[in-house]
The first five atom37 places (N, CA, C, CB, O) and aatype in JSON, in Angstrom:
{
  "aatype": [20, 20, 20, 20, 20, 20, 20, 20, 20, 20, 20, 20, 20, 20, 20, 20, 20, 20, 20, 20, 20, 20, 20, 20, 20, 20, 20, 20, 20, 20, 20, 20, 20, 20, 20, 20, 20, 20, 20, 20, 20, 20, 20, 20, 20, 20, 20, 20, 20, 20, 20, 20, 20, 20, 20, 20, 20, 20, 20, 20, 20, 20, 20, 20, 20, 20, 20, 20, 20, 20, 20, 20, 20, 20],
  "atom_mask": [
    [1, 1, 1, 1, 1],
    [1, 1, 1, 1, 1],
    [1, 1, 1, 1, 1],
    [1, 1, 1, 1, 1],
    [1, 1, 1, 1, 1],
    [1, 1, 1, 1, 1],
    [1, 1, 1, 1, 1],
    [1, 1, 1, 1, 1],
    [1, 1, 1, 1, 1],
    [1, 1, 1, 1, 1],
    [1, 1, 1, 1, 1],
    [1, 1, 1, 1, 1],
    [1, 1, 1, 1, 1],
    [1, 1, 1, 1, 1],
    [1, 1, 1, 1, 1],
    [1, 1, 1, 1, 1],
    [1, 1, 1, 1, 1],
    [1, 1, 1, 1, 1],
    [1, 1, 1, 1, 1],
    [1, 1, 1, 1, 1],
    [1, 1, 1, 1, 1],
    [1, 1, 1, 1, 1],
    [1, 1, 1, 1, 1],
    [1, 1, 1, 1, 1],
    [1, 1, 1, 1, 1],
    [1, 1, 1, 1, 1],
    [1, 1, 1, 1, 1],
    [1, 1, 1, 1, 1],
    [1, 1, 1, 1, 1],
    [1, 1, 1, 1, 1],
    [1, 1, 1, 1, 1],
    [1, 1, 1, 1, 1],
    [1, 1, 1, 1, 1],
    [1, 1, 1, 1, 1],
    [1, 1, 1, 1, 1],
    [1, 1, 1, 1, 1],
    [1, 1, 1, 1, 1],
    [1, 1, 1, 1, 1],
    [1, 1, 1, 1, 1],
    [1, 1, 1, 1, 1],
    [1, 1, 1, 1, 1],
    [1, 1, 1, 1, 1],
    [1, 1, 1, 1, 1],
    [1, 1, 1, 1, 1],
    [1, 1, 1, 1, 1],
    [1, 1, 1, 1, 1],
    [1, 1, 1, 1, 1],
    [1, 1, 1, 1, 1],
    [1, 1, 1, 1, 1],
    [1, 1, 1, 1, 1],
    [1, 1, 1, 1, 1],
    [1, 1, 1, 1, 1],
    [1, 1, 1, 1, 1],
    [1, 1, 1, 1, 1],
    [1, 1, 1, 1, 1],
    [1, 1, 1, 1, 1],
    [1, 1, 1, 1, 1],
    [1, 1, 1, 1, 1],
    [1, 1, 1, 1, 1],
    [1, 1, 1, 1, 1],
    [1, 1, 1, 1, 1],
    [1, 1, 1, 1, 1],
    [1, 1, 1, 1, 1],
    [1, 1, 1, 1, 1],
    [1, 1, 1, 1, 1],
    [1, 1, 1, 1, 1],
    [1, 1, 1, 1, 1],
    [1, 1, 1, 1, 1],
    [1, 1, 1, 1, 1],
    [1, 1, 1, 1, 1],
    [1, 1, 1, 1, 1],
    [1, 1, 1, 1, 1],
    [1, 1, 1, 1, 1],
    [1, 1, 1, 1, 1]
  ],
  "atom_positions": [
    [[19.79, 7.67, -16.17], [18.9, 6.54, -16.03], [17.75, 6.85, -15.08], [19.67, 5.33, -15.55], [16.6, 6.44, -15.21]],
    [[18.02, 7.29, -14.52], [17.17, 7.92, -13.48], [15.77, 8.78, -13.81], [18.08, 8.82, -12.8], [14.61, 8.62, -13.43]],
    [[16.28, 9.62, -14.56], [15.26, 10.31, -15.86], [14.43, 9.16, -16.64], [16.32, 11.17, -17.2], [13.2, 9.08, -16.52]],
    [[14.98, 8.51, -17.22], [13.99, 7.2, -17.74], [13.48, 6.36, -16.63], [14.8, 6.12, -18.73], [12.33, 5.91, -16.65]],
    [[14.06, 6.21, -15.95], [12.95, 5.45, -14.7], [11.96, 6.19, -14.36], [13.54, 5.12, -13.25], [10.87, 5.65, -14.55]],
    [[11.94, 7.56, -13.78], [10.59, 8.55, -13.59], [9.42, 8.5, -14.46], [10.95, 9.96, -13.74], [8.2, 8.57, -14.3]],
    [[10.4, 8.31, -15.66], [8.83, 8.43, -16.58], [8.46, 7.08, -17.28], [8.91, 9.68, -17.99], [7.6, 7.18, -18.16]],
    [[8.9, 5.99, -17.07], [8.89, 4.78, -17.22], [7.65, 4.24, -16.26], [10.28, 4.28, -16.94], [6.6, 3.69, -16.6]],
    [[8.28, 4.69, -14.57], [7.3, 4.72, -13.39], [5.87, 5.3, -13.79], [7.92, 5.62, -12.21], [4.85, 4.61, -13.69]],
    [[5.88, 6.74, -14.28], [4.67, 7.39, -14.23], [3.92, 6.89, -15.61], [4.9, 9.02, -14.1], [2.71, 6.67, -15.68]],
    [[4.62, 6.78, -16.44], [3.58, 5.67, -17.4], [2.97, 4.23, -16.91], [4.44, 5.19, -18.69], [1.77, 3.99, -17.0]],
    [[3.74, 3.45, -16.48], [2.85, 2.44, -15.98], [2.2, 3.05, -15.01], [3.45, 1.21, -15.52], [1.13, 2.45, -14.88]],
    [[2.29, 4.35, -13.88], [1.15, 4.28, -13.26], [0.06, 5.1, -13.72], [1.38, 4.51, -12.06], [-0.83, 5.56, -13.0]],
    [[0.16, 5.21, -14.75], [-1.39, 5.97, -15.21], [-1.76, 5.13, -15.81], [-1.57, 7.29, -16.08], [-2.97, 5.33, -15.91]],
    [[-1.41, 3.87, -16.52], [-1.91, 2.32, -17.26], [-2.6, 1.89, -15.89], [-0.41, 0.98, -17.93], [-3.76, 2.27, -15.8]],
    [[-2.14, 1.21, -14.88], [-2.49, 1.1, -13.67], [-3.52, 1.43, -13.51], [-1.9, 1.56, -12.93], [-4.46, 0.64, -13.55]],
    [[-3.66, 2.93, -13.22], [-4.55, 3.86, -12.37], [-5.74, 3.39, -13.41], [-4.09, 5.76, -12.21], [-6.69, 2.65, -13.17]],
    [[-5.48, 3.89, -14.32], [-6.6, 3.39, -15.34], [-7.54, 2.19, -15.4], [-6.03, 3.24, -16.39], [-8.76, 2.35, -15.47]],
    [[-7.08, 1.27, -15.38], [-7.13, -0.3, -15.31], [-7.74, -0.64, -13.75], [-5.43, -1.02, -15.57], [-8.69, -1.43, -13.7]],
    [[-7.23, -0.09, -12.5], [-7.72, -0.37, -11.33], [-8.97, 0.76, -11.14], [-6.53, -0.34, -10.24], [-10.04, 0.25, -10.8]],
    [[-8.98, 2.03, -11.3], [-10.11, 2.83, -10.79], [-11.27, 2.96, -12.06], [-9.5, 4.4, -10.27], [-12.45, 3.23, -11.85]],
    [[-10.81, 2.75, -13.11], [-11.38, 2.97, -14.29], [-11.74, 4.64, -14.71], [-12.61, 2.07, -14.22], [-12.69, 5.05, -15.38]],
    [[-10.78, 5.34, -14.14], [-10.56, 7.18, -14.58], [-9.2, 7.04, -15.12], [-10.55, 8.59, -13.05], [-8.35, 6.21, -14.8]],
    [[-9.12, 8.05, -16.04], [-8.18, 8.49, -16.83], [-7.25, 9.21, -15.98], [-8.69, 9.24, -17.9], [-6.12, 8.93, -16.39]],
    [[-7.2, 9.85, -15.19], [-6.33, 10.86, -14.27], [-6.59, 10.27, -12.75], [-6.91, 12.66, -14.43], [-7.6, 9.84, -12.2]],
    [[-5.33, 10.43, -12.34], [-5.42, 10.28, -11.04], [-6.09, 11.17, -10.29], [-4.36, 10.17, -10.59], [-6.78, 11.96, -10.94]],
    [[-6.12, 11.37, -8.47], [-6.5, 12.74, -8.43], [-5.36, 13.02, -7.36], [-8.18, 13.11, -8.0], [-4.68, 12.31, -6.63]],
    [[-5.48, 14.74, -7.68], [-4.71, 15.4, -7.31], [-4.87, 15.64, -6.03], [-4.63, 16.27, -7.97], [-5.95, 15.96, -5.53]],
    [[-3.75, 15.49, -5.36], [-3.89, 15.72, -3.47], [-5.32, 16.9, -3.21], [-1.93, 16.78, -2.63], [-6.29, 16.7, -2.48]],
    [[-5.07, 17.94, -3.96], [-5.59, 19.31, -3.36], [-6.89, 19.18, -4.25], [-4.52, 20.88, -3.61], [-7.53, 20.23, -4.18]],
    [[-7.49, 18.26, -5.04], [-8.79, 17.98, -5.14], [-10.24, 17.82, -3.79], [-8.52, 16.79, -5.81], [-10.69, 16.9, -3.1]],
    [[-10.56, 19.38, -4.0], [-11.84, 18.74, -3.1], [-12.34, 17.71, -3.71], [-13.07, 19.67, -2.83], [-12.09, 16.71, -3.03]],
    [[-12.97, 17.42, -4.72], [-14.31, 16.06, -4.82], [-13.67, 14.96, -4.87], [-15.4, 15.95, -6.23], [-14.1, 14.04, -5.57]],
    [[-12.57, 14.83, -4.18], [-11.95, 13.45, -4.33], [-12.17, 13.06, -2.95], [-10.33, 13.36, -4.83], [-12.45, 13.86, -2.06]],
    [[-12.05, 11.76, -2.8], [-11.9, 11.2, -1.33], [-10.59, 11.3, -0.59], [-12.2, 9.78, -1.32], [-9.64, 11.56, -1.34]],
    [[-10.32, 11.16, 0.57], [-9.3, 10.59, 1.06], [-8.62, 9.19, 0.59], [-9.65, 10.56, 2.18], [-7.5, 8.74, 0.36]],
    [[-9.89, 8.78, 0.6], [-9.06, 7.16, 0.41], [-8.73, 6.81, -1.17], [-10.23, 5.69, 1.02], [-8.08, 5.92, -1.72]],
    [[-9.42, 7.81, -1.56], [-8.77, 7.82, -2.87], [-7.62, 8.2, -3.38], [-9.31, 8.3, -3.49], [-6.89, 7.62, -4.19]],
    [[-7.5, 9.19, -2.86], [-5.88, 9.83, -2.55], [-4.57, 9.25, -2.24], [-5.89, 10.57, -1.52], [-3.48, 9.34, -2.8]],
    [[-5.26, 8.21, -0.5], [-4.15, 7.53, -0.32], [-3.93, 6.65, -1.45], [-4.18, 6.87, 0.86], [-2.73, 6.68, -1.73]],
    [[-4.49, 5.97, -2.12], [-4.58, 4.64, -2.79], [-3.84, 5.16, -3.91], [-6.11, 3.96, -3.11], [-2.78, 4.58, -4.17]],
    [[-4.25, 6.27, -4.72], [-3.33, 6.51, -5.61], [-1.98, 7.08, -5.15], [-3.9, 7.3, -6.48], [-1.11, 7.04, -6.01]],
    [[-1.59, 7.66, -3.81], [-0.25, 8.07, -3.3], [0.67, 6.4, -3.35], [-0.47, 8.89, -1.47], [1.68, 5.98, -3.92]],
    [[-0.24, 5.93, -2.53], [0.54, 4.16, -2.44], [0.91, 3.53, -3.9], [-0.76, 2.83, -1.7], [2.0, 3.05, -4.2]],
    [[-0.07, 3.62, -4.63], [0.02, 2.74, -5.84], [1.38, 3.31, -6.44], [-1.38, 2.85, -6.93], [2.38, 2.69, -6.8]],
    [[1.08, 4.98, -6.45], [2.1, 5.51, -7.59], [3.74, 5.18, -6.63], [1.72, 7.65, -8.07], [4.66, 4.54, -7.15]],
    [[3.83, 5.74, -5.25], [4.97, 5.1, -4.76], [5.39, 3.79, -4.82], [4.98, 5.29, -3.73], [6.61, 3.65, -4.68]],
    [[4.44, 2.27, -5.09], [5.05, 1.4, -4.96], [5.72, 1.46, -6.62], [4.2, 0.23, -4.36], [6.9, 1.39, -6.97]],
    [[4.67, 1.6, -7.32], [5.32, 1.59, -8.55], [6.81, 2.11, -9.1], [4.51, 2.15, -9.16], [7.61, 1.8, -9.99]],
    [[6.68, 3.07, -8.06], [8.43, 4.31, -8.47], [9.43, 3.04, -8.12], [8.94, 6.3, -6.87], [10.17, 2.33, -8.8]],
    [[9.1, 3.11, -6.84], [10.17, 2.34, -6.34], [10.58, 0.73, -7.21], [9.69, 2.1, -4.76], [11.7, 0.54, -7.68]],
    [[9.72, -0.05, -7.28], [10.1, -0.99, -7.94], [10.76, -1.1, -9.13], [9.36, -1.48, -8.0], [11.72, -1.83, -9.34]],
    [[9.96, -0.03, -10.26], [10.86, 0.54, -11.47], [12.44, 1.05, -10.99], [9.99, 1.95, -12.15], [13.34, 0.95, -11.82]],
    [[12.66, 1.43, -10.06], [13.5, 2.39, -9.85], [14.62, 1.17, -9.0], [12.75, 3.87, -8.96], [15.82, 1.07, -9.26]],
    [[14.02, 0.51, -8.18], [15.52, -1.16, -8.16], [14.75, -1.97, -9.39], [15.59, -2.73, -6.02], [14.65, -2.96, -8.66]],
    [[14.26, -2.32, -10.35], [14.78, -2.48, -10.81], [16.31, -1.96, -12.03], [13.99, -2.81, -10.72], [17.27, -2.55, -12.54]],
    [[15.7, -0.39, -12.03], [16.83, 0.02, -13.06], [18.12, 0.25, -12.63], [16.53, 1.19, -13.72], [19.05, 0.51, -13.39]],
    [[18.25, 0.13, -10.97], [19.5, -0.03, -10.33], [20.18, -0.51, -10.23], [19.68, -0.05, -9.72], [21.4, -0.33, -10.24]],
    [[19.12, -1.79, -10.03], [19.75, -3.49, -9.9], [20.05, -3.77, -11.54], [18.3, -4.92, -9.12], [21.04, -4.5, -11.59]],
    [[19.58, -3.46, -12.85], [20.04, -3.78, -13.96], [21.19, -2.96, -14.05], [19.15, -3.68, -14.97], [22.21, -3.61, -14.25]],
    [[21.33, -1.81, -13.96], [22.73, -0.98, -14.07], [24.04, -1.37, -13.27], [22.46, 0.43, -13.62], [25.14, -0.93, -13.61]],
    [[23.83, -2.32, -12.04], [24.59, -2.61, -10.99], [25.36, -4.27, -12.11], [23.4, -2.85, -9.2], [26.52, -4.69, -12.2]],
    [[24.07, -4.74, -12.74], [24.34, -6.28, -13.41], [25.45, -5.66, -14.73], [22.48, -7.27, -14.17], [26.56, -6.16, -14.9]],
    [[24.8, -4.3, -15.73], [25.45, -4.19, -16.8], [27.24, -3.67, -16.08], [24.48, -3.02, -17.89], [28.09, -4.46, -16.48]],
    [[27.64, -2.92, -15.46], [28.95, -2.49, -14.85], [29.61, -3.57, -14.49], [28.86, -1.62, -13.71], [30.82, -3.61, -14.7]],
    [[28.68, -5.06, -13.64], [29.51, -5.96, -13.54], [30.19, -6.31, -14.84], [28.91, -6.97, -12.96], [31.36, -6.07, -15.15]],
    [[29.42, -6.82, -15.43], [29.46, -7.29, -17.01], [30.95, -6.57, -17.92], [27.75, -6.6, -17.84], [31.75, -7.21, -18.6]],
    [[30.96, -5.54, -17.74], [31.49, -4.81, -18.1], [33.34, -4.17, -18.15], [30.68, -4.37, -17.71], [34.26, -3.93, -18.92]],
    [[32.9, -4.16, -16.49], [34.51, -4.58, -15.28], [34.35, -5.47, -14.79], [35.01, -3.77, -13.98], [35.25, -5.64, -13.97]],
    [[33.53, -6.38, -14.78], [33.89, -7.63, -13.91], [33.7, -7.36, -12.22], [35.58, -8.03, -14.25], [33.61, -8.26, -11.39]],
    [[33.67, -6.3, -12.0], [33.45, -6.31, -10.69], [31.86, -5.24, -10.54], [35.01, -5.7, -9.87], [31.42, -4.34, -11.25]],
    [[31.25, -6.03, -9.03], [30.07, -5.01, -8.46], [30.38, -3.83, -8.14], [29.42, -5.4, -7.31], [31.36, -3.52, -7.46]],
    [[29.73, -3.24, -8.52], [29.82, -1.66, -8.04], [29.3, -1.3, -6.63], [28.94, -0.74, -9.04], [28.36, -1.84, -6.05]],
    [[30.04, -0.34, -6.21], [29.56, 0.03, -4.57], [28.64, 0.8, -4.24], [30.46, 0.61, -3.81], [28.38, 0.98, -3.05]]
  ]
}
């Protein structure tokens, strides 16, 4: 599951990236003609995005096991 969350994450954040900066590609840390603050903004965006994809697919896997055994998983 974990594998599908990564790339679940990195698709919405290139929809994202797209939609907020209006470029097709993010940029790459080790880009000279990029800014800093461009950098951070896409480091932040793409981390918040992981993470949220990533409880949610935890927190759904934690709901289906209840479901399943009846009890939460640890």
């Amino acid at each position: 599951m974990g594998l599908a969350a990564g790339a679940v994450a990195g698709a919405v954040f290139r929809q994202v990236w797209k939609l907020t900066a209006g470029d097709g590609d993010a940029p790459n840390p080790t880009d000279e003609d990029r800014r800093w603050v461009e950098i951070l903004a896409a480091a932040a965006l793409q981390g918040a995005i992981f993470s949220v994809v990533r409880a949610a697919v935890d927190r759904g896997g934690a709901v289906g096991v209840r479901r399943i055994t009846g009890q939460w998983p640890d």
